[in-house]
C-alpha positions in Angstrom: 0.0 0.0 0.0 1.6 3.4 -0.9 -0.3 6.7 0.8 0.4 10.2 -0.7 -0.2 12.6 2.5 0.3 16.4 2.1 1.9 17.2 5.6 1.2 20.4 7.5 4.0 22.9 8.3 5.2 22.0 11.9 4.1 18.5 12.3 6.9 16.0 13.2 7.2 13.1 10.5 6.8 9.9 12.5 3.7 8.8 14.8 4.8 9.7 18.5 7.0 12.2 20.1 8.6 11.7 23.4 9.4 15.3 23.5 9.4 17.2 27.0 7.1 19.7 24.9 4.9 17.1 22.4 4.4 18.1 19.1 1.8 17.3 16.6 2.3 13.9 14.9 1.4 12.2 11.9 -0.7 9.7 14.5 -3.5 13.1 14.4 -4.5 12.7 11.2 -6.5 9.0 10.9 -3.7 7.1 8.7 -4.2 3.5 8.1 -2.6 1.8 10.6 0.8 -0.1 9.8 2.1 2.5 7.6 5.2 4.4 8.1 7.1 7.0 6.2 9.2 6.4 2.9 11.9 9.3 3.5 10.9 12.4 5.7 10.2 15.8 5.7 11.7 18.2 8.6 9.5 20.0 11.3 9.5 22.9 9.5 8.5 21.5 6.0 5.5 20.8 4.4 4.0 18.6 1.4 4.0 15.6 -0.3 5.0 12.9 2.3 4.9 8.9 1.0 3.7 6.5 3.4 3.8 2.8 3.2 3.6 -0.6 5.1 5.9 -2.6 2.4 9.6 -1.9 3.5 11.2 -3.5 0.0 8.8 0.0 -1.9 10.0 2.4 1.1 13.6 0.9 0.0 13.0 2.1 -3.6 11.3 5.0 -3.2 14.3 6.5 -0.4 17.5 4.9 -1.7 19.8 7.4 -3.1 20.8 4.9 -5.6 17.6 4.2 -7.6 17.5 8.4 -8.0 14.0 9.1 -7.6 13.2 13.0 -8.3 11.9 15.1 -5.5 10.6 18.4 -6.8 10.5 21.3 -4.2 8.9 25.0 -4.6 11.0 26.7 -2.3 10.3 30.6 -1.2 13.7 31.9 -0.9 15.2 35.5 0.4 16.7 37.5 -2.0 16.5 37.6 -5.9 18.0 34.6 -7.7 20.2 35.1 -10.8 21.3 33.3 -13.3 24.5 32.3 -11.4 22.7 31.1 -8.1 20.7 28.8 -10.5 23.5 27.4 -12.5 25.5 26.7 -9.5 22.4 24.8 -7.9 22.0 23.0 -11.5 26.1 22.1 -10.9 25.9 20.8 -7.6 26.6 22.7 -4.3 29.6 22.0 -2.4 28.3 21.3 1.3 29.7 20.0 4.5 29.1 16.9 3.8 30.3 17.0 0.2 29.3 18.1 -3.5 25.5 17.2 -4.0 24.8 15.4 -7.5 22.9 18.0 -10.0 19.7 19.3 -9.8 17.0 21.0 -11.5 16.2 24.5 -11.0 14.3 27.3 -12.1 12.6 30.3 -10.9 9.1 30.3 -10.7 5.6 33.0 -10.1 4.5 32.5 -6.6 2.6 28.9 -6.8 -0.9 29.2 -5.2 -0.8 27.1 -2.1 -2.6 27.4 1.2 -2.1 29.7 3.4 0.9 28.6 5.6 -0.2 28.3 10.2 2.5 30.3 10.8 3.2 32.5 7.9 6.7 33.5 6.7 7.9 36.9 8.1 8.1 39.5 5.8 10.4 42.8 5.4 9.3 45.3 2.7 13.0 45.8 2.6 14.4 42.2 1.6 13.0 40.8 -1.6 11.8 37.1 -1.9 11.2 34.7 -4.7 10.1 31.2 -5.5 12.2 28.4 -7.1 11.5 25.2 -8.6 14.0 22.8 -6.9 14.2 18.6 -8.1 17.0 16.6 -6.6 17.4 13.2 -6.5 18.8 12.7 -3.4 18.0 13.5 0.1 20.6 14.7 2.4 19.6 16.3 6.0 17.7 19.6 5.1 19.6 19.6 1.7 17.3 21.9 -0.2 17.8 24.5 2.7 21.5 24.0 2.6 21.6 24.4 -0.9 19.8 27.7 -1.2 21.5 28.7 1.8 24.9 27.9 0.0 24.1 30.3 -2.6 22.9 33.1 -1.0 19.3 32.6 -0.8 18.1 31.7 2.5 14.5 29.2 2.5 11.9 30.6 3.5 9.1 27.8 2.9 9.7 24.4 1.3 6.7 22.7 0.2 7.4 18.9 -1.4 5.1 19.2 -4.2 6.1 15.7 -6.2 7.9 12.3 -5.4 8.8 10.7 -8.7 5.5 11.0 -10.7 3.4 11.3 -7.4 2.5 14.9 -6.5 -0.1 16.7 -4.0 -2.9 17.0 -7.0 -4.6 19.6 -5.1 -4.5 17.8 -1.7 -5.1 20.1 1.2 -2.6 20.2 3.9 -3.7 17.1 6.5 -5.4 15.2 3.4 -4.1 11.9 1.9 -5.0 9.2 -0.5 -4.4 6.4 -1.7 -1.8 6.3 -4.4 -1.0 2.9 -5.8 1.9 0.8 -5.2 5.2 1.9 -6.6 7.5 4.7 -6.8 6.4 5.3 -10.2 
């Protein structure tokens, strides 16, 4: 069974949190039971999460190895030029090493939900809105990425998982969505 869920900004990925300060889980929003995550999304993300109860699919769908595309719309701070986007298109040297390269392009403003606890904004800093695909998935690598070229995230949304995406799912919503990555 594979379950597309569009998770909300500030909900934890997994079912319980022994937290001193508990946070909202994905146990809140009636899931079928025995499913679990395929790959993650932080804290402070939101969209397209995969959820299944067959661990060979989560294998395919998170292993860096089979290269399954993630695509992003990511609000960033500042105005992205042609150089910020070819070096994110080249890779971006991190910590952690070179990332493989991605896709990127600058995009209008997507129309998605109001986010429950919106994104400051300064009339004196400008902001835009990429179009980010990787095929990897590093610790908050889309953030780091921006970050490493100057454009600090401001909202990530997952929009797509291979050739899964939200398809106007509300944030909290999920369905059904066959059985493989594809």
């Amino acid at each position: 069974m594979l379950i597309a869920f569009n998770k909300p900004y500030g909900v934890l990925c997994q079912f319980t949190d022994r937290s001193a300060t508990p946070r909202p889980t994905l146990a809140g929003f009636g899931l079928p039971p025995s499913v679990y995550p395929a790959g993650r999304l932080d804290f402070d993300s939101e969209g397209l999460l995969l959820l299944t109860d067959d661990g060979a699919l989560a294998h395919r769908l998170t292993d860096p190895r089979h290269k399954l595309e993630k695509t992003y719309w990511v609000q960033v701070e500042g105005d992205p030029g042609e150089e910020q986007l070819a070096a994110l298109r080249g890779g971006v040297e991190l910590r952690d090493g070179m990332t493989r390269r991605a896709r990127a392009r600058r995009i209008d403003a997507p129309a998605l939900w109001p986010r429950d606890q919106p994104v400051r904004f300064r009339k004196t800093v400008p902001d835009a809105w990429l179009e980010l695909a990787i095929s990897e998935g590093r610790n908050r690598q889309v953030r780091r990425m921006t970050a490493a070229v100057g454009l600090p995230t401001l909202r990530l949304v997952r929009v797509a998982v291979g050739a899964h995406g939200l398809d106007g799912m509300a944030p909290g919503q999920w369905r059904h969505a066959g059985t493989g990555p594809d």
